[in-house]
C-alpha positions, 0 to 999 in steps of 0.5 A: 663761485656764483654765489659768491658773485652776487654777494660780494660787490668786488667780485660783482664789479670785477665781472660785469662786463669782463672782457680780456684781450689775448695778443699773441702771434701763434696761431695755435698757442693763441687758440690754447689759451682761449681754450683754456681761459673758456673752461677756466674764466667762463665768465669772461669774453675773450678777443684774440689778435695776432698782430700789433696791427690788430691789437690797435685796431681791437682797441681803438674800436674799444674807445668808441665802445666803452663797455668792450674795454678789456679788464685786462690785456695779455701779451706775447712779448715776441711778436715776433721779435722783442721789440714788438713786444716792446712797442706794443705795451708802451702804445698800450701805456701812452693811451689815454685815460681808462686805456692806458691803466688797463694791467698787461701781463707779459707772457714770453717763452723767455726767463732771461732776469733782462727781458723781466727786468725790462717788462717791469720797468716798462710797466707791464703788471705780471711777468709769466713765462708760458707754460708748455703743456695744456694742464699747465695752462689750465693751471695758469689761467686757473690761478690767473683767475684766483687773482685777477677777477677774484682777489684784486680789485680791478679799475671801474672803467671811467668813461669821458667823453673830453 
């Protein structure tokens, strides 16, 4: 994998300066997937918050440090309820410029066809219900990086000072 950083720019863009934003309620779920995302994404830095309160503040601070900006955002949808979910993504949607084009991906215990429907059509990137077991979340975030930091590529981080 590192040889392939250096000689392929895509990927090179993609993880200069990879940051990821976790916002997710349990304490313990939050720490199994930074867990995994460290062994899976060693590359990528990664910021836990556990409150809607917290993922503002984190990415407010953000707009006064540019480079922290995260690449991209994983969200519990319920925070605990729903509708905090909700809230959260469309806050995330309505920031302006570079904020509000960062890919969300929606992470829920649900598999109801409603609640997916409805992430979609409030324009979250990726729906994924969370896997259970730790081997499964490794298999995710593993998968998670094949496509996020090493397939697609992710929006250079415009910074304007209007």
């Amino acid at each position: 994998m590192k040889s392939q950083l250096i000689t392929n720019p895509v990927l090179r863009g993609n993880f200069k300066n990879a940051n990821l934003l976790i916002i997710e309620d349990n304490p313990d779920q939050g720490q199994l997937m930074k867990d995994s995302i460290d062994q899976c994404l060693p590359e990528v830095k990664t910021a836990l918050v556990s409150s809607e309160a917290e993922a503002l503040s984190f990415l407010d601070q953000c707009r006064t440090e540019e480079w922290n900006y995260p690449k991209l955002i994983l969200l519990d949808l319920y925070l605990p309820e729903r509708q905090d979910g909700w809230r959260i993504l469309e806050q995330i949607k309505a920031m302006p410029a570079a904020m509000g084009k960062i890919p969300v991906v929606l992470l829920s215990q649900s598999s109801s066809q409603h609640d997916i429907a409805e992430a979609y059509q409030r324009g979250c990137s990726s729906y994924v219900v969370k896997p259970r077991l730790q081997a499964d979340w490794l298999r995710y975030f593993q998968s998670l990086r094949t496509y996020w930091w090493e397939t697609v590529t992710l929006p250079k981080i415009e910074i304007s000072l209007f």
